[in-house]
N, C-alpha and C positions, 0 to 999 in steps of 0.2 A: 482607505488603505494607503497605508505611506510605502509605494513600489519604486526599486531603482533597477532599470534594465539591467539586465545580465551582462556584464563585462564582456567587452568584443572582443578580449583572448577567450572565454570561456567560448564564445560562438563559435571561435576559429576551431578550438578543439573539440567541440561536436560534432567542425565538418561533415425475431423471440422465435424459436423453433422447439418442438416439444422434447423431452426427455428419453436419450436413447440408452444405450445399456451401458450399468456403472463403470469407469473409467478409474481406477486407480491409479498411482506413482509409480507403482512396479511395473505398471504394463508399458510403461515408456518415457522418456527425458529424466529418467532414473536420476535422483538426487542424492549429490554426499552430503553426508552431514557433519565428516568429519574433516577442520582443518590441516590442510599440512602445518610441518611447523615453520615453514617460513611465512606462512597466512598467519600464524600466532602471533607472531611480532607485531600486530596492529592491535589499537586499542579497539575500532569498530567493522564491524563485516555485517554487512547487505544480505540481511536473512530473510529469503523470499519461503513462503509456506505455500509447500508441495501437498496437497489435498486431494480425497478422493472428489469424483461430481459425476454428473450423467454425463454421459459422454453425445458423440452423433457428430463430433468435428474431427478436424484434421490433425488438432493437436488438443492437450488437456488444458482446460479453466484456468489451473494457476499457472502455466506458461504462455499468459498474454502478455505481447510485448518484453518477452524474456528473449534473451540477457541483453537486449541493445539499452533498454529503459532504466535497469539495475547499471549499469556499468557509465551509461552518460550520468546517469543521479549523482554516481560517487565522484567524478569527475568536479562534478560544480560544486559538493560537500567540501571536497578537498579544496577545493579555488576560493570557496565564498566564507568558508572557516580552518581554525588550527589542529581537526581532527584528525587523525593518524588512521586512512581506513584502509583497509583491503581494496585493491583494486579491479576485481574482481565480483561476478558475483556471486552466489551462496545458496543455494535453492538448500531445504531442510523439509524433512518428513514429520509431520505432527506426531509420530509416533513412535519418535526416534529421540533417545536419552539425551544424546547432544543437543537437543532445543534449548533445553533450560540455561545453554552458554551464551546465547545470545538475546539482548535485552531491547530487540525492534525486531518487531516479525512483520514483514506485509504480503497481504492475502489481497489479490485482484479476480473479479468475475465471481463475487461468491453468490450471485445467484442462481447458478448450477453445481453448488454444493450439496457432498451429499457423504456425509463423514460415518465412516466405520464406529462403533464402539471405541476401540485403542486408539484411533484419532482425537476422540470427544475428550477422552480420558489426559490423554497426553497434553491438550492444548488447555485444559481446564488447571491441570498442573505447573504447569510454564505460565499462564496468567495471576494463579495466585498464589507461585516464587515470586513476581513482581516484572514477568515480563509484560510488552506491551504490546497489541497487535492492531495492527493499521490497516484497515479494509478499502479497497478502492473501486475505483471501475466500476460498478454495475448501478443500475437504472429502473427506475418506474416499479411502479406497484409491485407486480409478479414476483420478480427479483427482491424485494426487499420482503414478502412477504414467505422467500425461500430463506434468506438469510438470517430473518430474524428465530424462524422455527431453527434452524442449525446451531445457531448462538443459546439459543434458548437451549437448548442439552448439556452445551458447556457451562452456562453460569445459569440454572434454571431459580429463576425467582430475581432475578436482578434485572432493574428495570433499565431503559435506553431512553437517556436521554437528548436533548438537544444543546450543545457545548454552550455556557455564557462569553457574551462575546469579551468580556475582560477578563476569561481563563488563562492561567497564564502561559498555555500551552500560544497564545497567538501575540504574546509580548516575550518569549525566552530569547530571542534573538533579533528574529523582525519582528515588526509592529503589524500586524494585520488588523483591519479595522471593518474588512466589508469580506465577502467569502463571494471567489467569482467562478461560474461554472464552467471549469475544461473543457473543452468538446474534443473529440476522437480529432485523428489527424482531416479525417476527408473531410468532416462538416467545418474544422478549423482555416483549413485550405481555401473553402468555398467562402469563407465570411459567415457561417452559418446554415442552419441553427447553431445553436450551443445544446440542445438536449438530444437525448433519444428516448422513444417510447414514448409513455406519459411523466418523464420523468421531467420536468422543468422548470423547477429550482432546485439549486444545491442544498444539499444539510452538512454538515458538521457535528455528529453525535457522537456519543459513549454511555460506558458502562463503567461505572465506581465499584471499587471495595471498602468495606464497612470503612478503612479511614481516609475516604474521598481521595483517594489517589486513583487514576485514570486505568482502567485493565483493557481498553477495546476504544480505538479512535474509528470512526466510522464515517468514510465517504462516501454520500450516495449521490448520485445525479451529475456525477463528475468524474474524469480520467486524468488523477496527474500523470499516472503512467505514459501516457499517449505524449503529453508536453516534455517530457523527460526524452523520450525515444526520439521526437522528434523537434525540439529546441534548436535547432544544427538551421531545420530547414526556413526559409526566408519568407515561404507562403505560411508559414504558421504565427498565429496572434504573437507578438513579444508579449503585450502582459499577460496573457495568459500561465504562455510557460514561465514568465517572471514570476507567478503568483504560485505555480507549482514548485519551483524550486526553493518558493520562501516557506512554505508551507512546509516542506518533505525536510528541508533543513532543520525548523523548528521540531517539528518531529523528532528526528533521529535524538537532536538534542534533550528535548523533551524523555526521551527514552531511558537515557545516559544518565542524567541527573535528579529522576525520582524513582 
């Protein structure tokens, strides 16, 4: 993998439990979906997918590592390229009309998903207008064998594969050559591990529509989110979060441009 540290102005400006009762968006960190118009003025906004899941925490699945994670990302999108984004970040309801305005969606912890009908509906719609959805955070068997049963409602008969390493989603901008696996901030802190669970190697997979364009990037066994929120701190891998912000950049760009 050909990796260049994260610019030291960018550092400077970062300065399994079992299933308890359904948790939806409504019941709490309530998402808009709709920009003001001075958020219009950007060409791109950091659309995080508000989901329902089981709930039994403190707070909901897809507000991990929310807003500090979304808002350091766009920081280094804006620093590491000439993208015009929202500075800000954007949480949206899968069930919600305003989805289909935004063409990067990312979904963290979807191994405790657990989607309404009008969510399966709504996300199945926004996938095949040509948005793109980037799944992150979650680990080891369990979790992937919840995620894929969820995905599987929305695009039922499409298969998941494992990305080729000369897709061009890992040459639009940086060059990625090897996929390295994020760990949370504590195990990154520590020196390790890098997994959790039995999760320990990373994948890089998807899900194509009939003309091989990309509808679902899927990280499993890896947290860019975690490198994102905390990039700033000094006891954290650099390359790691270096690999995360090369990664989420191509991404977003990836999003943009197919």
């Amino acid at each position: 993998m050909r990796l260049r540290a994260l610019p030291l102005a960018l550092a400077g400006l970062l300065a399994q439990s079992g299933p308890g009762p359904l948790i939806r968006p409504a019941d709490g960190f309530e998402p808009q979906g709709r920009l003001a118009l001075s958020e219009r003025d950007h060409e791109f906004a950091f659309a995080r997918a508000a989901y329902s899941d089981w709930g039994g925490r403190w707070r909901p699945s897809w507000a991990t590592d929310y807003p500090k994670a979304d808002r350091q990302f766009l920081i280094g999108l804006k620093r590491l390229t000439r993208v015009d984004a929202y500075d800000l970040e954007h949480p949206v309801r899968l069930d919600d009309p305003e989805l289909r305005r935004f063409p990067f969606l990312y979904a963290v912890e979807v191994g405790r998903m657990s989607l309404t009908e009008e969510e399966v509906l709504g996300l199945r719609r926004y996938l095949q207008a040509g948005g793109l959805l980037v799944v992150d955070d979650f680990w080891g068997t369990w979790e992937w064998e919840t995620f894929q049963e969820q995905i599987s409602r929305v695009l039922p008969g499409r298969p998941v594969v494992d990305l080729p390493p000369d897709h061009p989603l890992f040459r639009i901008f940086f060059e990625i050559d090897e996929l390295l696996q994020v760990p949370n901030v504590q195990n990154g802190m520590a020196g390790g591990p890098t997994w959790e669970r039995d999760g320990y190697l990373p994948h890089c997979r998807g899900i194509f529509d009939d003309d091989g364009e990309l509808m679902v990037v899927i990280n499993w066994n890896t947290d860019l989110g975690d490198a994102w929120e905390w990039a700033e701190n000094p006891y954290y891998p650099l390359q790691r979060s270096t690999f995360a912000y090369q990664l989420g950049v191509n991404l977003v760009l990836y999003s943009m441009t197919h």
